[in-house]
TORVO-966807 format. One record per residue (C-alpha): x negated, z negated, y negated. Coordinates in steps of 0.05 Angstrom, whole numbers, padded with zeros to 5 digits, always signed. Example, Ala and Ser with C-alpha at 12.3 -4.5 7.8 and 13.67 -1.06 7.14 Angstrom:
-00246-00156+00090/-00273-00143+00021/
END
This chain:
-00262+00381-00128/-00302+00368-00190/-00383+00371-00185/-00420+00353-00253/-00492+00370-00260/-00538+00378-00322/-00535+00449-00328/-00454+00459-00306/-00394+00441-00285/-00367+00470-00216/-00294+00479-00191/-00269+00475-00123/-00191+00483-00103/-00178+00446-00044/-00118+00465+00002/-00078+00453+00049/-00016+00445+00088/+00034+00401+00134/+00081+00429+00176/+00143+00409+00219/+00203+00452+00250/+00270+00419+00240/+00342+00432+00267/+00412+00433+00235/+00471+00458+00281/+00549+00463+00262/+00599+00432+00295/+00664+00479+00322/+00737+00460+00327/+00765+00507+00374/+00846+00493+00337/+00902+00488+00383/+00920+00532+00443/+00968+00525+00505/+00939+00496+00562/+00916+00547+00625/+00892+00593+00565/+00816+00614+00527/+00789+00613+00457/+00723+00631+00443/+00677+00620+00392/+00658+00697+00380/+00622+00695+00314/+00578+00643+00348/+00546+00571+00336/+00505+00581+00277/+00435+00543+00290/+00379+00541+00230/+00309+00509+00217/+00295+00484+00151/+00230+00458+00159/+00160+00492+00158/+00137+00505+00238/+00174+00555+00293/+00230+00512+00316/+00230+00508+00399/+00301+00494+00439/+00288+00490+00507/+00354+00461+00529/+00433+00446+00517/+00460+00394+00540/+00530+00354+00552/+00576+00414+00546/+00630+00402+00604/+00699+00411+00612/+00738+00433+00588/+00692+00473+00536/+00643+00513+00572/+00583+00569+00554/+00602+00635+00586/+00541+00656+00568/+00473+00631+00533/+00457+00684+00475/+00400+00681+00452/+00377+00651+00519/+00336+00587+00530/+00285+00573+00508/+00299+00595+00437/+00242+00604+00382/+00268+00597+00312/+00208+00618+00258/+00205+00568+00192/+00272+00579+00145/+00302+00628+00188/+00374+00622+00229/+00417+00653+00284/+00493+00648+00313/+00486+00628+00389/+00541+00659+00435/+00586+00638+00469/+00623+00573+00468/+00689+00573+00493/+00755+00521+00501/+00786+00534+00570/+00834+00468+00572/+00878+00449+00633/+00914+00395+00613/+00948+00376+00550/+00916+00333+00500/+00860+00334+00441/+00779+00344+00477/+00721+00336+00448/+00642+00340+00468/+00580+00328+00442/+00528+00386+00459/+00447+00361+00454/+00413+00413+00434/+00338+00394+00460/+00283+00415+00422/+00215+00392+00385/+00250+00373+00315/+00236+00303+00290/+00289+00250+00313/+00339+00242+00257/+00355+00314+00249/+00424+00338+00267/+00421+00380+00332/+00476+00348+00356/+00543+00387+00349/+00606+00359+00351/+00662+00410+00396/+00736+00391+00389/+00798+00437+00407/+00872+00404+00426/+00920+00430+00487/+00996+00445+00478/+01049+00453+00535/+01056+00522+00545/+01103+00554+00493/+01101+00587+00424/+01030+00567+00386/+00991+00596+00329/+00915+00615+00332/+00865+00578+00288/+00806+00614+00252/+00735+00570+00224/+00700+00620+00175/+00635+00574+00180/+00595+00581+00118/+00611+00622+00056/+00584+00632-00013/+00624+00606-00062/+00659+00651-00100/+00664+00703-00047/+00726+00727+00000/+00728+00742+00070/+00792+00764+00118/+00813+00740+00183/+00867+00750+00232/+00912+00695+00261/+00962+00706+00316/+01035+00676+00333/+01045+00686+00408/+01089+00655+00457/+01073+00634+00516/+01128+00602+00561/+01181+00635+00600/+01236+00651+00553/+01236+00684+00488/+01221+00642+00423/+01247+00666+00351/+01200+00664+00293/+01232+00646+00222/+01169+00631+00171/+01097+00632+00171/+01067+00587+00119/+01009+00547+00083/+01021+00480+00068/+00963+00475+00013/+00917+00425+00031/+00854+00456+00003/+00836+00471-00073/+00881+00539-00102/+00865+00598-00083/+00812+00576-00023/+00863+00597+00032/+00920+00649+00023/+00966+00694+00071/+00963+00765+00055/+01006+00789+00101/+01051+00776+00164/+01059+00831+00212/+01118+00838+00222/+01152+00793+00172/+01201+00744+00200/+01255+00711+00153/+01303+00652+00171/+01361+00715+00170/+01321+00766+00207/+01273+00726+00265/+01225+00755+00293/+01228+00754+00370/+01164+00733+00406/+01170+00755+00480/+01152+00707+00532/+01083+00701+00569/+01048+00728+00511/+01075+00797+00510/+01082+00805+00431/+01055+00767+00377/+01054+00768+00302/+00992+00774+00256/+00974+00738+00199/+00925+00768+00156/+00884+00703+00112/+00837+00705+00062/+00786+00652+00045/+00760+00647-00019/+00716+00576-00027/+00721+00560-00098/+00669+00499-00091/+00614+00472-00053/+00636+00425+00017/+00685+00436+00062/+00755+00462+00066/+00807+00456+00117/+00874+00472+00112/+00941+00482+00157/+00984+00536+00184/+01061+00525+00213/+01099+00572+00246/+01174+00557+00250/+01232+00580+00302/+01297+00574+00315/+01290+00552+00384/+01229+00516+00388/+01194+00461+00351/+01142+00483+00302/+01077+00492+00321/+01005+00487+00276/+00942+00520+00271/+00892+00515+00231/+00835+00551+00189/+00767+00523+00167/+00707+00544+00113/+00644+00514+00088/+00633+00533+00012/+00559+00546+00008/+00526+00565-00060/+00442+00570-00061/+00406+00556-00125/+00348+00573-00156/+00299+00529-00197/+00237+00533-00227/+00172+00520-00265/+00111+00562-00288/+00046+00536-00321/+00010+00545-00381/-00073+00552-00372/-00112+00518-00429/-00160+00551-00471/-00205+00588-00424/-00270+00622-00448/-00261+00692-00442/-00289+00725-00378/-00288+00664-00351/-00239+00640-00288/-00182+00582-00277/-00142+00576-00217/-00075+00533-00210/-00051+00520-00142/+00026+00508-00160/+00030+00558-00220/+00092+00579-00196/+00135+00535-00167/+00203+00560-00143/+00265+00504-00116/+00334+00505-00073/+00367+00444-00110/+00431+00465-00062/+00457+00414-00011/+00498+00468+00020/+00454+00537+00030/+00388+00557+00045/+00357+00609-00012/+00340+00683-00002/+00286+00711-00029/+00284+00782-00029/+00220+00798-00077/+00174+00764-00127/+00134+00806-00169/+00100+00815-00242/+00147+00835-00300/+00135+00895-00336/+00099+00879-00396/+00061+00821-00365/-00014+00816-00390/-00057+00835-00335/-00094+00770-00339/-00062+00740-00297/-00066+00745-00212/-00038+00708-00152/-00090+00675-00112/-00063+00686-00049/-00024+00738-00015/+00056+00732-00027/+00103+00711+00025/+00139+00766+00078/+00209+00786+00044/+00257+00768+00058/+00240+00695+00050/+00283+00635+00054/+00285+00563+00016/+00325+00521+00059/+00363+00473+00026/+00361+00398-00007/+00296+00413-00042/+00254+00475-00004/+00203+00499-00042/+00151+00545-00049/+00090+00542-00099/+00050+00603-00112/-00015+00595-00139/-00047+00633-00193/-00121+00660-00226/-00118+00667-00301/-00177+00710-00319/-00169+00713-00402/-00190+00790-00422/-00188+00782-00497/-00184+00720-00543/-00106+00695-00563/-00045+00672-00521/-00032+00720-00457/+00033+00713-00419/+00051+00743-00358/+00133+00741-00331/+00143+00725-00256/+00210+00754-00231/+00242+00735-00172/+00301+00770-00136/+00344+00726-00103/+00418+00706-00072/+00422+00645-00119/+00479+00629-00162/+00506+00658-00201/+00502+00714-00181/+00575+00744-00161/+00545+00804-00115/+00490+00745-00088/+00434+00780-00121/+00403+00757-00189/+00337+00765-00219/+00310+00703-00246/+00248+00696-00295/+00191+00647-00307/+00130+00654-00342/+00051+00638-00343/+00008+00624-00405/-00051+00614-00427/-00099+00636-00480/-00174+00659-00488/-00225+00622-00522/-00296+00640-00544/-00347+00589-00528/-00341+00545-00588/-00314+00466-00586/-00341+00428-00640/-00351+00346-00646/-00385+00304-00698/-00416+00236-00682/-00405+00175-00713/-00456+00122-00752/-00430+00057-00768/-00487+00038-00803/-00502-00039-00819/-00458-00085-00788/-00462-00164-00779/-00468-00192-00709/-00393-00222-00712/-00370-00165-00737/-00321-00118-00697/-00310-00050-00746/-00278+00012-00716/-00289+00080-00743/-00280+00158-00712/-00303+00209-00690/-00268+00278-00688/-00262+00337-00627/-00247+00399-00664/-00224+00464-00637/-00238+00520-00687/-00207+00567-00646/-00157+00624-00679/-00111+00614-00619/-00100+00573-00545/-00108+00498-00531/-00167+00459-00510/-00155+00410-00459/-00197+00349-00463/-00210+00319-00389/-00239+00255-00409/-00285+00218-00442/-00349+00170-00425/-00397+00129-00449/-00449+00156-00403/-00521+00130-00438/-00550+00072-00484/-00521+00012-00504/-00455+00032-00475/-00433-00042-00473/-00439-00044-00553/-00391+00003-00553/-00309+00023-00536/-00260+00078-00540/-00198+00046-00560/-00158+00108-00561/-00131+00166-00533/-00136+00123-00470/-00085+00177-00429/-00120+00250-00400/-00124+00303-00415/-00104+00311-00478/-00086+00378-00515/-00124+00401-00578/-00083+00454-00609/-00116+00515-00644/-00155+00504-00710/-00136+00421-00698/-00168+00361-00688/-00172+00303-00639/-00198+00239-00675/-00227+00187-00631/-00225+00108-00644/-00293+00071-00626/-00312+00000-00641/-00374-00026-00655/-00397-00099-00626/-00473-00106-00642/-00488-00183-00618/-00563-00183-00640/-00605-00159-00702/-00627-00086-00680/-00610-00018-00674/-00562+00008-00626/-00546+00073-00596/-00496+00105-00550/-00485+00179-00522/-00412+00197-00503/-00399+00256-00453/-00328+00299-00474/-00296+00328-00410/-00272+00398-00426/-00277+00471-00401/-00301+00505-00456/-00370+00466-00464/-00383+00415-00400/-00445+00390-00432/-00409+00369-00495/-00434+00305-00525/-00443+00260-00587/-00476+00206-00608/-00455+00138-00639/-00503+00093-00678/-00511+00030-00718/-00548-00029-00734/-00527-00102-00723/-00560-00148-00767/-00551-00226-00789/-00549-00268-00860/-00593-00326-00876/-00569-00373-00923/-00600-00440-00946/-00565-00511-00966/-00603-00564-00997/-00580-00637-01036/-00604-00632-01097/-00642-00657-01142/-00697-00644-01098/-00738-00709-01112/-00697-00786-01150/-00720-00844-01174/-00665-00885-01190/-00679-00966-01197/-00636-01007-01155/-00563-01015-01164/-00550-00945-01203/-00498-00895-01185/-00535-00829-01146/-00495-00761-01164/-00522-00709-01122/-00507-00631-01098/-00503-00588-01044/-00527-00525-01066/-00526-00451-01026/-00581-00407-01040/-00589-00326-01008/-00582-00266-01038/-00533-00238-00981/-00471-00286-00987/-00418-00244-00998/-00438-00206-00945/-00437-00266-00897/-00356-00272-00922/-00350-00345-00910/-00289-00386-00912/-00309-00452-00883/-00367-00495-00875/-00377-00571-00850/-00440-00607-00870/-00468-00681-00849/-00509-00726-00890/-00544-00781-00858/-00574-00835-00891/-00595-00915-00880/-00520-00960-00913/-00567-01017-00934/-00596-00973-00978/-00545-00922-01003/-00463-00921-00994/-00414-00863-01016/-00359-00871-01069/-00299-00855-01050/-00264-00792-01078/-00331-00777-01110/-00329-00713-01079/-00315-00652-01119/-00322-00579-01116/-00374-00542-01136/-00382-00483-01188/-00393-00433-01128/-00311-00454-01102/-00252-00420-01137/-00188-00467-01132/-00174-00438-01065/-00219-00489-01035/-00202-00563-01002/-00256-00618-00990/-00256-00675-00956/-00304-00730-00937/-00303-00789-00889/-00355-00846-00872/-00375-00862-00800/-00417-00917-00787/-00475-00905-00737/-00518-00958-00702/-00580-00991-00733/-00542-00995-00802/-00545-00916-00808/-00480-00883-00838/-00457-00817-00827/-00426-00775-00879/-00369-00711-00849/-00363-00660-00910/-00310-00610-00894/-00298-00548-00935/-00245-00491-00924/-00215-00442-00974/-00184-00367-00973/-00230-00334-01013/-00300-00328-00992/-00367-00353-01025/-00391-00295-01067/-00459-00320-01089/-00508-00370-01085/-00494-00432-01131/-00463-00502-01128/-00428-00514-01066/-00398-00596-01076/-00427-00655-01117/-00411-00729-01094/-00435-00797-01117/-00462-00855-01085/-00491-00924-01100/-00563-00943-01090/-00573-01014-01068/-00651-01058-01066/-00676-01066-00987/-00735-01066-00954/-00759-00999-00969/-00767-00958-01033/-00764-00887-01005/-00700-00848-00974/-00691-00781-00947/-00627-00767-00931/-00622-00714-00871/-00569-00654-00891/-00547-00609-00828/-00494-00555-00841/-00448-00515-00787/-00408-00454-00808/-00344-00449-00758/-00340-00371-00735/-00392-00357-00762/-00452-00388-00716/-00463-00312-00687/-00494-00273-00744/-00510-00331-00799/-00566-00365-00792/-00568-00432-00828/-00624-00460-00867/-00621-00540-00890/-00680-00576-00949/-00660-00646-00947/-00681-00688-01014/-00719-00759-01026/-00689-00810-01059/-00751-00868-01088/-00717-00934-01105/-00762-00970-01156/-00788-01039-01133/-00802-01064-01204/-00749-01069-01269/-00759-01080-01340/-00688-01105-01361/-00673-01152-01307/-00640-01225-01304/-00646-01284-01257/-00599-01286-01199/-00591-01355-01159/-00612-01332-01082/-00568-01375-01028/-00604-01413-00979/-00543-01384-00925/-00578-01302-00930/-00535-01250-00905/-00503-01264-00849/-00436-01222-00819/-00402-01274-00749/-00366-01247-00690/-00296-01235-00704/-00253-01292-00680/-00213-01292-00638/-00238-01226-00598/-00198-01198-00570/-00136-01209-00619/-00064-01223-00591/-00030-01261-00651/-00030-01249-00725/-00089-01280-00756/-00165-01253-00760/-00207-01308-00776/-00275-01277-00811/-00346-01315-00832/-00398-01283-00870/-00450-01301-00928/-00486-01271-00978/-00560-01277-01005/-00549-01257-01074/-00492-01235-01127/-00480-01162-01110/-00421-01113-01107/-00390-01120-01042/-00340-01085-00996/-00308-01117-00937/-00265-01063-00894/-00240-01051-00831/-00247-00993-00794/-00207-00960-00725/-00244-00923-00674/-00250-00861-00709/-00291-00885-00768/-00227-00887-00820/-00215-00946-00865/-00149-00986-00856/-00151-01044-00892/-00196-01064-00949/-00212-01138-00957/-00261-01143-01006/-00280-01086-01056/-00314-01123-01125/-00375-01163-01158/-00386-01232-01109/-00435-01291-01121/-00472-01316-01065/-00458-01364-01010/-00416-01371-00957/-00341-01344-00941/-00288-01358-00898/-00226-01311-00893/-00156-01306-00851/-00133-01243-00850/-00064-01224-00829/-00072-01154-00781/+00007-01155-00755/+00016-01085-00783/-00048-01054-00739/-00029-01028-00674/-00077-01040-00613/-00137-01015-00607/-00208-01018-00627/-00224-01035-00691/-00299-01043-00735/-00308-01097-00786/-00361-01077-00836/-00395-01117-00893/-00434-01082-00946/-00465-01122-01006/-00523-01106-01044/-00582-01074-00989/-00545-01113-00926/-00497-01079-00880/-00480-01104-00818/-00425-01091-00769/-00371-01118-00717/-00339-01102-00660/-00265-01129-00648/-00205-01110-00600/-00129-01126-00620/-00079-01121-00562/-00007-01130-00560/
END
């Protein structure tokens, strides 16, 4: 447990324990023995608890005929401590009748269901005659050889003749072998086995397991006069093994205390044997710096197997600055030991530190509001020798939201003597101000460890205007005008794209197509485009769309464009300019000056023009809506002027252009064929002179 308060940082270990007995018992084939006789299980039933609580047995049950328990030894109820075993005595095979018996004896006790304390008894009954003994070794270390005696007796009535005594190799070389037979029979010189069991040869056997698992293998004796018979002898190849894992402190200040629960952590990996322990201790050599932080275990101590383990914890109290290492040896019966002791070795770092950890802050300085820079900021260890750890780190006052650690995101993370960690921050002002932020570094050497991170967001103001500022252009004359940028901070603002809108009355002015060019402010990278959209009461709309790769550097000409002025009802236009910069809304703030445009109402080189009585007129589009091929259109004009007769679709784009040229006044009819237009809604508009007007019409197919 971790507590964190403004003057320290304070350590608690928190411990503890569960426990639960378990129960593993063998099983025992008693071999094969004349009926009306007794075999015995003398080395006894071998019973163990591999868990972690005393084991209790208060009962056995299901053990009947024809295997009995002569007598209960260790009698009921049994108490086996944590990772300890014992041989219970003694089972016996008393058969009657001939024929193979088995059992199952309950052994009932407070293990958890699923454990084996079941075991399985077996033994087989022959007609009385010659038979052989069988032997079961139980469990053995691998690698290790153990002797046992089997006997050939007879036990009819008459006397049976013994020729060979022999193996027939059913386990791995060299697990089972006959050293001797006492006395030695031969097919030419029997030996004679006296009836009712009143001589008998021995058979001295060795078992030697060469693996893990169990081995089982077969005996015949053969006679002249009888059939042969079989017995049988048994092992379990045990091996117990030894892992395991030390720990290595991190830079602790010297005088100063760390504790690790599961320094040591020692493992029986065997599926077959539990481990003996028979001493840990300190190596000679080891730095005194290191000292358990509990008392050790009671020796002899055993691991049982498929996984035991024991962790040892461990106080690392750094005397002098450097690496210290201490050696933890064990004594043990793990492999491979061939006289089942070994010494094994593990070891414990950790180093000393003096109270010095160093970290710079970080300043990003000034940084637009759509901006996203990252920078870093470096953890330095300046010590000669040992790691720092680094716990964690947190933004933990200011404007924490402004800022992020991108990386290292994993913890802790190791900073390695006279190194340096380098951490990755970004920066995300989103208003013009300054901005501050205090990160906390989780370590051991300083716990009040911080730095600071800093910058200022801040936004660009550019202005557009359509220039010239102020025209006076008579009636009828071409208008060239340009959209200018002015600021002093636009290569900061680094844009790429910008869309502007002029609005303006069509009576009065109307664009010229592919006018538009780019300005002197553009390098070649840069693509305009315009497009007319009519409005209602006779206002237009002009889209100006502007994209290119490299960014405006400075103030200057942006686009020019041309239109053409026409006579109406009023002298004076001010065409309204609005601009939008995609991406770029959040830290450029946008500025328009529209211009005004006077139209003179008087002209010195003029000429008569013959008005029509018909005026301007534009008629309904017939028919509306459209199903065949033919539009049939009506309109008049007042006086001789340029004139441009187009349709539009619902977008605002020009499809067909009727009329586009110099016409005299009066009135006009016109059929025009609109089989290649696809259904929809379309726009007739008429411009001439200072009259615009507009109509509505549907085709459908």
């Amino acid at each position: 447990m971790i507590v964190q308060t403004e003057c320290a940082e304070f350590r608690w270990a928190l411990r503890g324990r569960g426990i639960l007995p378990h129960i593993w018992v063998e099983d025992w084939d008693a071999g094969t023995i004349p009926v009306n006789t007794t075999v015995c299980n003398t080395v006894g039933l071998l019973i163990r608890n591999p868990g972690t609580d005393t084991l209790h047995i208060t009962d056995i049950r299901g053990v009947q005929a024809p295997f009995v328990l002569t007598t209960i030894t260790p009698s009921l109820p049994i108490h086996l401590p944590p990772g300890e075993q014992l041989r219970l005595t003694t089972p016996c095979y008393q058969p009657t009748t001939v024929g193979t018996h088995a059992i199952d004896a309950v052994f009932i006790c407070d293990a958890p269901a699923g454990d084996k304390n079941i075991s399985h008894w077996r033994g087989r009954a022959v007609q009385a005659g010659p038979y052989i003994t069988s032997y079961d070794w139980g469990e053995r270390r691998v690698g290790t050889s153990q002797e046992a005696v089997l006997y050939v007796r007879n036990a009819g009535s008459s006397a049976a003749y013994l020729t060979e005594v022999r193996l027939r190799g059913l386990a791995p070389a060299g697990t089972f072998q006959i050293l001797s037979v006492e006395p030695q029979p031969s097919p030419g010189n029997p030996v004679e086995l006296q009836p009712n069991e009143q001589s008998e040869v021995r058979l001295r056997v060795r078992y030697t397991p060469q693996a893990e698992g169990l081995h089982l293998d077969s005996v015949d004796a053969f006679f002249t006069n009888a059939t042969p018979v079989t017995g049988y002898v048994r092992g379990v190849g045990i091996l117990p093994k030894l892992e395991t894992q030390g720990h290595t402190f991190e830079c602790i200040l010297v005088g100063n205390s760390a504790e690790e629960a599961r320094a040591v952590i020692l493992r029986n990996p065997s599926t077959s044997a539990d481990l003996t322990i028979h001493t840990i201790r300190w190596a000679a050599g080891s730095d005194p710096d290191f000292a358990w932080m509990q008392s050790l275990p009671s020796f002899p101590y055993r691991l049982a197997r498929n996984g035991g383990e024991l962790a040892l914890g461990v106080r690392f109290t750094p005397q002098a600055v450097g690496n210290r290492q201490a050696v933890v040896e064990i004594i043990s019966d793990a492999a491979p030991a061939p006289d089942s002791i070994v010494s094994t070795q593990v070891e414990v770092r950790g180093s000393g530190c003096v109270n010095t950890i160093a970290a710079d802050g970080l300043d990003f300085g000034r940084v637009l509001t759509c901006a996203q820079p990252e920078g870093f900021f470096p953890i330095i260890n300046p010590n000669p020798a040992g790691e720092i750890s680094i716990q964690g780190l947190e933004l933990v006052a200011g404007d924490v939201t402004a800022f992020a650690l991108l990386e290292p995101t994993a913890f802790p993370v190791s900073v390695p003597a006279g190194d340096t960690l380098w951490v990755r921050v970004r920066f995300t002002p989103t208003e013009p101000r300054t901005y501050g932020a205090v990160v906390a570094i989780r370590n051991t050497i300083n716990p009040n460890l911080q730095v600071s991170l800093r910058g200022e967001g801040y936004r660009v103001a550019v202005t557009y205007a359509l220039e010239p500022g102020r025209l006076f252009i008579p009636p009828g004359e071409l208008v060239q005008l340009q959209i200018v940028g002015r600021g002093r901070e636009w290569g900061e603002a680094s844009l790429r794209a910008f869309s502007a809108e002029i609005r303006y009355h069509g009576t009065l002015l109307s664009y010229l197509p592919g006018s538009l060019e780019r300005g002197t402010a553009l390098d070649g990278s840069w693509q305009l485009q315009a497009q007319e959209i009519p409005e209602a009461n006779r206002m237009v709309r002009l889209l100006i769309t502007a994209a290119g790769q490299t960014p405006i550097a400075q103030e200057g000409e942006l686009a020019r464009l041309r239109f053409q002025a026409y006579l109406g009802e009023v002298s004076r236009l001010e065409p309204e300019l609005t601009v939008q910069l995609p991406g770029r809304e959040a830290c450029v703030d946008v500025a328009t000056i529209p211009n005004l445009i006077e139209l003179g109402g008087c002209f010195v080189n003029g000429r008569l023009v013959r008005l029509s009585p018909e005026g301007y007129s534009l008629r309904p589009v017939q028919p509306n809506p459209l199903q065949e091929r033919f539009l049939q259109l009506e309109y008049s004009l007042g006086l001789e002027a340029p004139t441009r007769l187009e349709i539009l679709n619902s977008m605002g784009e020009r499809v067909m252009t009727l009329v586009d040229g110099l016409l005299p006044a009066g009135r006009y009819q016109q059929e025009v064929d609109v089989r290649m237009l696809p259904a929809g809604i379309y726009w007739l508009r008429l411009v001439s002179g200072p009259f615009m007007a507009v109509e509505r019409f549907a085709i459908v197919r």
